[in-house]
Backbone as a chain_set.jsonl record, in Angstrom:
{"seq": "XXXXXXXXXXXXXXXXXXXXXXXXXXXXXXXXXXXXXXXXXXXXXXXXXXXXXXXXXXXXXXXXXXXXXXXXXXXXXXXXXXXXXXXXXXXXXXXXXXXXXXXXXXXXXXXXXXXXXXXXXXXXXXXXXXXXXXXXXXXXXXXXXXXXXXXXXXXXX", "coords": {"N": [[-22.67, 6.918, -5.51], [-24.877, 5.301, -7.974], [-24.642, 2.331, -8.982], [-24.188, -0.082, -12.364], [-25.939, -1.848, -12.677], [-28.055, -1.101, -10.842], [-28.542, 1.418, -12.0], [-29.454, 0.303, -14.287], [-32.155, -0.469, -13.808], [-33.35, 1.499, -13.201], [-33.367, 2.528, -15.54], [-35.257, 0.748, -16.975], [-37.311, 1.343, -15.718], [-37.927, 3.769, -16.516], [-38.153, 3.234, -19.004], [-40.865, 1.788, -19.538], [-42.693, 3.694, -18.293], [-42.348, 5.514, -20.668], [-43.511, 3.844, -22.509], [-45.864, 3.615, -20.988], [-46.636, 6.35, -21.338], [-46.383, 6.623, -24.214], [-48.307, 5.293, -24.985], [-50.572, 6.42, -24.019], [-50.74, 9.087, -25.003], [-51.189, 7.957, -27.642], [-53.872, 7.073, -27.479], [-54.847, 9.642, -26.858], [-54.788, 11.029, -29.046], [-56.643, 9.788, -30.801], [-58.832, 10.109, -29.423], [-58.897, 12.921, -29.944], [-59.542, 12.922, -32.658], [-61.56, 11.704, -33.088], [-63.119, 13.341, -31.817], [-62.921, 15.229, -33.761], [-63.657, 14.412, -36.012], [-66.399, 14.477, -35.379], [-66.981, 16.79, -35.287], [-66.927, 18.052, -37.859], [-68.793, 16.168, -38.907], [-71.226, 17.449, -38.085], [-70.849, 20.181, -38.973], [-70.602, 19.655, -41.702], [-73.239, 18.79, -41.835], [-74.709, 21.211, -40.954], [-74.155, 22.83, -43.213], [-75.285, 21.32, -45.214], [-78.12, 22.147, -44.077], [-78.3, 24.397, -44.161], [-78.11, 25.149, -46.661], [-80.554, 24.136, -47.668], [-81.994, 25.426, -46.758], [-81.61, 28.369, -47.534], [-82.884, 27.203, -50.235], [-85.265, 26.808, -49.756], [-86.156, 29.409, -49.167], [-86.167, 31.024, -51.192], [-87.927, 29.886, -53.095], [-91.429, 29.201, -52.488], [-92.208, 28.1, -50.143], [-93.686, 26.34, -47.258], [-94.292, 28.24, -44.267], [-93.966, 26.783, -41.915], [-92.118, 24.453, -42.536], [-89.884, 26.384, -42.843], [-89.335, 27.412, -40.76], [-88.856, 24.622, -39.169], [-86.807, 23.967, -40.171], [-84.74, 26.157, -39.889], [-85.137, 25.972, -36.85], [-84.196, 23.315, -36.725], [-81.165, 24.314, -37.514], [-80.205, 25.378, -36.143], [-80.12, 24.084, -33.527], [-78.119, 22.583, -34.794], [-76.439, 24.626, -34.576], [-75.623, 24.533, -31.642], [-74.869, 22.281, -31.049], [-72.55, 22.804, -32.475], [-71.073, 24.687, -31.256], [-69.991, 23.131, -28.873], [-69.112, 20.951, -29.466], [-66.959, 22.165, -30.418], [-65.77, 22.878, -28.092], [-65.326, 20.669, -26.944], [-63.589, 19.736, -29.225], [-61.362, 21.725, -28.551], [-60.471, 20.756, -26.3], [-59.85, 18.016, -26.166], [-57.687, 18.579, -27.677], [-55.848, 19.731, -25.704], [-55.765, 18.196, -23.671], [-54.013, 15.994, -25.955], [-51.983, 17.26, -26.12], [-51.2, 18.22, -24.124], [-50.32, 15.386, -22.792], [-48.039, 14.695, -25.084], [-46.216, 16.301, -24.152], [-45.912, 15.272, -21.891], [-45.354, 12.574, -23.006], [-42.589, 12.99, -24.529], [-41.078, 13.894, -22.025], [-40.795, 12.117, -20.902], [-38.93, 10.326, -22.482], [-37.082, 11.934, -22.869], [-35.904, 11.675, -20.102], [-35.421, 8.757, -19.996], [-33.666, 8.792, -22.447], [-31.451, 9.921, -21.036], [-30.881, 8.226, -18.84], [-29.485, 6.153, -20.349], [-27.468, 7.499, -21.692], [-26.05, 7.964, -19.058], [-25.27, 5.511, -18.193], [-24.378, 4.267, -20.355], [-21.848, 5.803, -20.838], [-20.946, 4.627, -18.83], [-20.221, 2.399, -19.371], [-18.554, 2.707, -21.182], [-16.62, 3.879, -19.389], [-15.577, 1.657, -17.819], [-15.117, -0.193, -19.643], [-12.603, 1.214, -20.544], [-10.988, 1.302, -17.862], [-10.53, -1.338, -17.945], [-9.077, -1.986, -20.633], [-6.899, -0.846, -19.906], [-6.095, -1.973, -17.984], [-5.295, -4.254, -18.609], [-3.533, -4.071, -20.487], [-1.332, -2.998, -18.722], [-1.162, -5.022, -17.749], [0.223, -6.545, -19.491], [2.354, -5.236, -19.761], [3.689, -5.545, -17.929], [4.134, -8.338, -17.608], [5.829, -8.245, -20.205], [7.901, -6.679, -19.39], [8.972, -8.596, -16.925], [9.606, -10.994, -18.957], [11.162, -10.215, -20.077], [13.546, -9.632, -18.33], [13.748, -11.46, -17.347], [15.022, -12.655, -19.494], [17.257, -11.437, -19.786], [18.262, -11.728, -17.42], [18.786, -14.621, -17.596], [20.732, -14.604, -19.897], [22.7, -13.527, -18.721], [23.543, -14.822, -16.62], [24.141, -17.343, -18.026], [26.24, -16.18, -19.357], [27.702, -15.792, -17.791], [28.488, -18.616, -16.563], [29.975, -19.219, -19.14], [32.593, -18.47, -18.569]], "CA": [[-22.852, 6.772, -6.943], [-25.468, 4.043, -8.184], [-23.967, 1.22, -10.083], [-24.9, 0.163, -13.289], [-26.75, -2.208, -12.509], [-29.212, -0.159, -10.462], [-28.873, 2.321, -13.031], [-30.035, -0.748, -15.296], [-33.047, -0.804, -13.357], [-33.95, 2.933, -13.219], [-33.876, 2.656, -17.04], [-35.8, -0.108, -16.925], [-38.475, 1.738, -15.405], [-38.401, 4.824, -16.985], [-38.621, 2.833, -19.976], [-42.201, 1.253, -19.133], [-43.226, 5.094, -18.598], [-42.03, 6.188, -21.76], [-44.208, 3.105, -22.9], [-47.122, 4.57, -20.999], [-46.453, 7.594, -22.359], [-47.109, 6.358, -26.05], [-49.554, 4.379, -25.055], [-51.637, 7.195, -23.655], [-51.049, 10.259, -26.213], [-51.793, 7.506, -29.157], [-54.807, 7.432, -27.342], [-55.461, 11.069, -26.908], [-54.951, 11.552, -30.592], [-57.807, 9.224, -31.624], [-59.936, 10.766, -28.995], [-58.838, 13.973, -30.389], [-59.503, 12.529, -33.927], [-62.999, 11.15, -33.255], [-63.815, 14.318, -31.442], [-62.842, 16.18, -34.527], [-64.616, 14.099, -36.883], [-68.108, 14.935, -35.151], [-67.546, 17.662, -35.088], [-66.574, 17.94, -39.262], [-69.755, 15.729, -39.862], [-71.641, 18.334, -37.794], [-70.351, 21.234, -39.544], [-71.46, 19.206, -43.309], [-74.793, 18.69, -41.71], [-75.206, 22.695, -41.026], [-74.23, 23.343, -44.683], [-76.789, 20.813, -46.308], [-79.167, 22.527, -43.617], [-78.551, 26.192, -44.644], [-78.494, 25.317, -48.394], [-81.688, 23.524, -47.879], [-82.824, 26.935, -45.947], [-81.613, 29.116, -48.865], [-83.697, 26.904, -51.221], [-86.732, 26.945, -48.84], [-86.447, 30.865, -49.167], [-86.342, 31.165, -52.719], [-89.088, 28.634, -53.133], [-93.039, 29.424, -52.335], [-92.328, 26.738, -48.799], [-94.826, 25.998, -46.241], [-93.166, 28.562, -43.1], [-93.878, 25.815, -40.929], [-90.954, 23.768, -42.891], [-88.815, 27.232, -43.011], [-89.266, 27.269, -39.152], [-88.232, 23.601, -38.827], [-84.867, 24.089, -40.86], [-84.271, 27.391, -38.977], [-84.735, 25.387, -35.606], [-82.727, 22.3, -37.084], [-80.139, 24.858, -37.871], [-79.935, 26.731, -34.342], [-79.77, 22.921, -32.955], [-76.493, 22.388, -34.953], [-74.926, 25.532, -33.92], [-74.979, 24.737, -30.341], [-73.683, 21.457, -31.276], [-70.961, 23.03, -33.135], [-70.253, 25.023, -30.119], [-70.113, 22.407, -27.804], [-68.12, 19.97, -30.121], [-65.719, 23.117, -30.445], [-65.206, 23.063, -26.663], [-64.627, 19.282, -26.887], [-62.196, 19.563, -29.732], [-60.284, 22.291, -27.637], [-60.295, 20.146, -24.775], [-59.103, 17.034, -26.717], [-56.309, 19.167, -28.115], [-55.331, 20.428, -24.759], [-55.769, 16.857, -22.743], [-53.34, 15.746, -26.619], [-51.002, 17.747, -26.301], [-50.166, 17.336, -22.716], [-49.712, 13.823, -23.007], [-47.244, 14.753, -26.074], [-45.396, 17.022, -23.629], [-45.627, 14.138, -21.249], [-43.974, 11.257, -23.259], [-41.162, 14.224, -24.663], [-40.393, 13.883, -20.66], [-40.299, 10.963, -20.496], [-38.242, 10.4, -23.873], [-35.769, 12.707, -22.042], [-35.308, 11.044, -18.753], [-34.917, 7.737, -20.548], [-32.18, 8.962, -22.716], [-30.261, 10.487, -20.02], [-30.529, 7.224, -18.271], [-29.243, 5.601, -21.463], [-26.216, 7.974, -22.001], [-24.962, 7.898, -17.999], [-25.057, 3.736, -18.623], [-23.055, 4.017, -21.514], [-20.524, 6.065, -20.089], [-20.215, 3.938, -17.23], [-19.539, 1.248, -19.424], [-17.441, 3.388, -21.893], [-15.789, 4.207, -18.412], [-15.539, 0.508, -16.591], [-14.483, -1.076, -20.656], [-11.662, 1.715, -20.782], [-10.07, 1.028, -16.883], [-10.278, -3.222, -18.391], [-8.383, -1.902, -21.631], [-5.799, -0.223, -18.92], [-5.399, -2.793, -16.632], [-4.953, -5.545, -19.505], [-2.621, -3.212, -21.109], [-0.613, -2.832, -17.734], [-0.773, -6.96, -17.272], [0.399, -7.214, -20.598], [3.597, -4.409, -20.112], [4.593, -6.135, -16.383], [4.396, -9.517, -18.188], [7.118, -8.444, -21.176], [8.934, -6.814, -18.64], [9.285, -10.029, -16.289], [10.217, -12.022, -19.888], [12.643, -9.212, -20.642], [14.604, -9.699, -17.084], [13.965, -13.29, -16.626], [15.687, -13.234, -20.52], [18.394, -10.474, -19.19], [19.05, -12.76, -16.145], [19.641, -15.77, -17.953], [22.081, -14.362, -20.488], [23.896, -13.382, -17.811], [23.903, -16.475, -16.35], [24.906, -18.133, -19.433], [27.958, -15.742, -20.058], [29.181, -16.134, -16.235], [28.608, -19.931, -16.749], [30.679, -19.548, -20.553], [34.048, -17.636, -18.415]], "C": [[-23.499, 5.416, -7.231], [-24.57, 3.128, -9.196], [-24.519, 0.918, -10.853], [-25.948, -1.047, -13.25], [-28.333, -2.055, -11.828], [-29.477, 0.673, -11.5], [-29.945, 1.458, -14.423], [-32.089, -0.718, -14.785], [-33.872, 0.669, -13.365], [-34.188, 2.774, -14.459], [-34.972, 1.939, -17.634], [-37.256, 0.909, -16.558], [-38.789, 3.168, -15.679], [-38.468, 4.554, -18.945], [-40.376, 2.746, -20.421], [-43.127, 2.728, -18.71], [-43.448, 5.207, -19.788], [-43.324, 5.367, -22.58], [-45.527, 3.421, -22.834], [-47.737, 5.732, -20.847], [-47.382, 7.414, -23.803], [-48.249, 5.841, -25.957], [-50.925, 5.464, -24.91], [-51.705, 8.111, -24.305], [-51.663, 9.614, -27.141], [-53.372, 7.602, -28.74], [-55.717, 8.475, -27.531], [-55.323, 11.158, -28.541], [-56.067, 11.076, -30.992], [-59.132, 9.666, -30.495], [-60.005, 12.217, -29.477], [-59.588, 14.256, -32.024], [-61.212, 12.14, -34.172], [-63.573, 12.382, -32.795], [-64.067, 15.34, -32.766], [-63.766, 15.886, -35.536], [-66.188, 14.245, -36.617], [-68.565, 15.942, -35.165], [-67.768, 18.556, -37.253], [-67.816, 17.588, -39.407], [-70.771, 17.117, -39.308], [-72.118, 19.816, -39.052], [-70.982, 20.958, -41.305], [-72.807, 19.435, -42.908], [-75.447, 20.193, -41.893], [-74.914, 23.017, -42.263], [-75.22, 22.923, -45.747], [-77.863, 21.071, -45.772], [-79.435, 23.707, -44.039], [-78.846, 26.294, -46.41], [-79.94, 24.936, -48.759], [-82.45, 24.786, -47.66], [-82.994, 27.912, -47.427], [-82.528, 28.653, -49.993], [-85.194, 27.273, -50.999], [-87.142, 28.248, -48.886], [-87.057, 31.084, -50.142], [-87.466, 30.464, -53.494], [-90.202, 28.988, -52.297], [-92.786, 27.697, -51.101], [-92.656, 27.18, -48.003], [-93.761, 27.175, -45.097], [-93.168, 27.934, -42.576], [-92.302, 25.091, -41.449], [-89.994, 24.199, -43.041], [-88.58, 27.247, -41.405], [-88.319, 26.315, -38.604], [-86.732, 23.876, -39.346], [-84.507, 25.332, -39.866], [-83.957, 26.6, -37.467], [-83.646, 24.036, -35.316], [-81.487, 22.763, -36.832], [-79.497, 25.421, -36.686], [-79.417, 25.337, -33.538], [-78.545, 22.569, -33.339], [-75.849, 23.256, -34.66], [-74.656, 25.541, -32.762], [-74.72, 23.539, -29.844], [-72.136, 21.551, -31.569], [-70.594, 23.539, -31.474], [-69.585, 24.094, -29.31], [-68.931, 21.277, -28.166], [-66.787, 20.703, -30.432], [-64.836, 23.095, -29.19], [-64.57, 21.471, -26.555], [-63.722, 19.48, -27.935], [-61.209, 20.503, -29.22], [-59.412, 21.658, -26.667], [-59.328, 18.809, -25.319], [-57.827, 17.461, -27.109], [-55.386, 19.434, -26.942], [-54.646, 19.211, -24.131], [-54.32, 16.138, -24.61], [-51.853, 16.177, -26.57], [-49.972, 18.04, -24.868], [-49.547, 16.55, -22.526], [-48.477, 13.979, -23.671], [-45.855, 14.925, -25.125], [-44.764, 15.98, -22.326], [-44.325, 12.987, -21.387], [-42.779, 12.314, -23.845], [-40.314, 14.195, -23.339], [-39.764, 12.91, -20.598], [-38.721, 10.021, -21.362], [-36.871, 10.728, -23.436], [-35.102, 12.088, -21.197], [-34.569, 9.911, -19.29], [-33.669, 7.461, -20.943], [-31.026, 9.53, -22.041], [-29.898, 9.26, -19.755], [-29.265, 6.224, -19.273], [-27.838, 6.123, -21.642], [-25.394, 7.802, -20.728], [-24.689, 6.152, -18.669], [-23.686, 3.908, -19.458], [-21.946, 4.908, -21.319], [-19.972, 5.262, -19.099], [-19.715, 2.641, -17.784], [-18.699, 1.423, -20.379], [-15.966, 3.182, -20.738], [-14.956, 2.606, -17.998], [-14.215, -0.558, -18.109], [-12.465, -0.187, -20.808], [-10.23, 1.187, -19.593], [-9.966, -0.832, -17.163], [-9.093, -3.084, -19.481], [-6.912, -2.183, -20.61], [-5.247, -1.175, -18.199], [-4.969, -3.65, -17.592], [-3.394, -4.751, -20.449], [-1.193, -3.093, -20.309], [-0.334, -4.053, -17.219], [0.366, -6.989, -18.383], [2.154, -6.563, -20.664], [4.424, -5.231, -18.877], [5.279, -7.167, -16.943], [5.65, -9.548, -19.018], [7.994, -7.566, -20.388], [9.433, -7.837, -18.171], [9.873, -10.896, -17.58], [11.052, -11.198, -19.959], [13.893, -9.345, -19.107], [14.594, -10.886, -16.893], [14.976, -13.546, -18.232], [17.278, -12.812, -20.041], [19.25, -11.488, -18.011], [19.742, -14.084, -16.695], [20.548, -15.582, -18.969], [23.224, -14.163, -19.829], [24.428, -14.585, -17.21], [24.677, -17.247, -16.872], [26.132, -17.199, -19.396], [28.901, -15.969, -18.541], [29.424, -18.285, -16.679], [29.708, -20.099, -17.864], [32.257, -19.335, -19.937], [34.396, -18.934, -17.556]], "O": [[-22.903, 4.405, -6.86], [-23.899, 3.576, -10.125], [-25.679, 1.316, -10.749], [-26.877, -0.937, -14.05], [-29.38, -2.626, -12.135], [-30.621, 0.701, -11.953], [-30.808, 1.913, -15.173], [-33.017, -0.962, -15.556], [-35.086, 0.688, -13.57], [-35.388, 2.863, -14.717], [-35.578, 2.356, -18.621], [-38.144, 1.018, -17.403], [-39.759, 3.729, -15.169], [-38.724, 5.365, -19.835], [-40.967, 3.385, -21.291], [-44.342, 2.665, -18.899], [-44.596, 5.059, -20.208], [-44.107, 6.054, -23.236], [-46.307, 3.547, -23.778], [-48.843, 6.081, -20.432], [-48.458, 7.829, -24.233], [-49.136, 5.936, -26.805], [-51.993, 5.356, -25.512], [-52.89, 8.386, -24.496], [-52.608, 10.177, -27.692], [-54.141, 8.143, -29.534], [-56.832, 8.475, -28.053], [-56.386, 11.538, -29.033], [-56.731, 11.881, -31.645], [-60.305, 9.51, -30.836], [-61.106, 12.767, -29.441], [-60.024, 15.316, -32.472], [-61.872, 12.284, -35.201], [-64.642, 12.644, -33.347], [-65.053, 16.067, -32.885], [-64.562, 16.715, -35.978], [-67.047, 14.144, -37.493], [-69.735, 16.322, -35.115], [-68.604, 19.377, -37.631], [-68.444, 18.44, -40.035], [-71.087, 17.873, -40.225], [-73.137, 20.198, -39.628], [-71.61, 21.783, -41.969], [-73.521, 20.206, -43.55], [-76.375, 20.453, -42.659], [-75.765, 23.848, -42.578], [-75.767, 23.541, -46.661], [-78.861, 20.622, -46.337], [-80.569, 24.116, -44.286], [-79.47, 27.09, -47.112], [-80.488, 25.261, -49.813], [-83.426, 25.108, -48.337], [-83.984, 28.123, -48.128], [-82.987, 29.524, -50.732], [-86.016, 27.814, -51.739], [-88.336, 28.478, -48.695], [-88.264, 31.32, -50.194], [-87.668, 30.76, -54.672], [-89.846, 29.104, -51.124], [-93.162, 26.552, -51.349], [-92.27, 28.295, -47.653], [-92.546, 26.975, -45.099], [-92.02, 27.921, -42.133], [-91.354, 25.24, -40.677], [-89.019, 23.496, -43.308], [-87.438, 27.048, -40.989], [-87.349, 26.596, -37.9], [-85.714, 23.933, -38.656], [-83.776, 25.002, -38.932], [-82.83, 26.58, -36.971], [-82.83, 23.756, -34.438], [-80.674, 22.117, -36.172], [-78.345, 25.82, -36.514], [-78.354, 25.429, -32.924], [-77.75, 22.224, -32.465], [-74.66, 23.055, -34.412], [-73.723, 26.239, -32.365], [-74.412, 23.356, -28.667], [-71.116, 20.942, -31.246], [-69.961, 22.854, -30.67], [-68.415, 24.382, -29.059], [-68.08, 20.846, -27.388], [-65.731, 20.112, -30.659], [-63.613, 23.233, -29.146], [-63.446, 21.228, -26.115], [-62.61, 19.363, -27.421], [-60.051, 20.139, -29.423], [-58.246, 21.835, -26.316], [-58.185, 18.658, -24.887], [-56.862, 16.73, -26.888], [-54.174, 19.371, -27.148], [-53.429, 19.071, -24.016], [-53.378, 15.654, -23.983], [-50.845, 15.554, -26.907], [-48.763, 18.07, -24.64], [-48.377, 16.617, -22.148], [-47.554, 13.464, -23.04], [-44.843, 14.225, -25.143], [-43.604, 15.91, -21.919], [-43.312, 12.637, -20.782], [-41.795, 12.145, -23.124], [-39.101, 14.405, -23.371], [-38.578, 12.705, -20.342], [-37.829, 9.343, -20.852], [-35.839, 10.069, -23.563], [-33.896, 11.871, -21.318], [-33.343, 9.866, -19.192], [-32.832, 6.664, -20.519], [-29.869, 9.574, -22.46], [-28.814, 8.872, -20.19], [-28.285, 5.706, -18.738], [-26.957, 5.269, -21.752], [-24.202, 7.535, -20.879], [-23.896, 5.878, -19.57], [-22.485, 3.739, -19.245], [-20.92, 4.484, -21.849], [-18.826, 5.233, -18.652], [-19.018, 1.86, -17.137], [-17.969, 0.468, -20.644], [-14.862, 2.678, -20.947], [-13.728, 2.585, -17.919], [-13.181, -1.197, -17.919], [-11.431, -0.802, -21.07], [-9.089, 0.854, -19.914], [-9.226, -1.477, -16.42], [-8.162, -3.884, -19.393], [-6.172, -3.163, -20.531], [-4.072, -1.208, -17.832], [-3.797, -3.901, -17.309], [-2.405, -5.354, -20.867], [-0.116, -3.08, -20.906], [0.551, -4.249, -16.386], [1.441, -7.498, -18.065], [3.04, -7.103, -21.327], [5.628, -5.477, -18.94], [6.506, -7.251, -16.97], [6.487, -10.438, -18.864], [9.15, -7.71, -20.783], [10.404, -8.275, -18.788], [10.78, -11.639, -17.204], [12.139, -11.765, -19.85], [15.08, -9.044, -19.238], [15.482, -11.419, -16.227], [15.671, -14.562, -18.234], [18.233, -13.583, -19.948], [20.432, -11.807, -17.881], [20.852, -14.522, -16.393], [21.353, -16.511, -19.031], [24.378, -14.463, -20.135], [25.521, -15.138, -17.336], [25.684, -17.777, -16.404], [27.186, -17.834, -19.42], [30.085, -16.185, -18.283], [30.45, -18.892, -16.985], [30.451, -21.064, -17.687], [33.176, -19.864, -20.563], [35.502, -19.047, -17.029]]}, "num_chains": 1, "name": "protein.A"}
């Protein structure tokens, strides 16, 4: 059975996990977060491209400049795709991590609850023993008092 002072030391280092734990999901979130936002501005860009298209229809425009928006437009959708597969991937590589420090979170507090039993445990057998000094002790005054009354009344005859 480790002592708590080893145990002190296991916690210790499943602390400094747990640490780079957080350290590394907060990460993944803002790579998750920047991935998402490119892919958001993206996604605006193809709407002020198709509305521009729709105008370009409706409107006596050059086909050459209906062409270009059409090929603009084909160029952002296999951005979007692509920025879809990266925000999947960011979510995936996010949410690992999550599942990660949750482990770690775990282990920690185990470590955390044996400890504190052991010193629930170690403070209770100190109560006990001080408790058991303390009953010997007013015994010994109670017979060392017992003895000398006696004393005294053989001494009084």
């Amino acid at each position: 059975m480790m002592g708590t002072a080893a145990l002190e030391k296991v916690l210790h280092i499943r602390e400094n996990e747990k640490t780079q734990a957080q350290k590394a999901y907060h990460k993944s979130i803002e790579q998750f977060e920047e991935v998402g936002t490119q892919l958001y501005d993206i996604l605006r860009k193809k709407e002020t491209a198709e509305t521009a298209y729709e105008t370009y229809l409706k409107q006596t425009a050059p086909i050459q400049k209906i062409r270009e928006q059409a090929t603009f437009i084909e160029h952002l959708n296999k951005q979007i795709l692509k920025l879809q597969k990266d925000v999947q991937q960011a979510r995936d590589v996010m949410n690992a991590k999550h599942a990660y420090l949750s482990e770690t979170y775990i282990e920690m507090k185990k470590y955390e609850k044996i400890i504190e039993h052991r010193q629930a445990e170690k403070d209770a057998k100190a109560r006990k023993i001080e408790k058991d000094t303390m009953d010997e002790i007013s015994i010994r005054q109670f017979m060392d008092k017992k003895t000398g009354e006696q004393h005294g009344s053989e001494i009084n005859k």
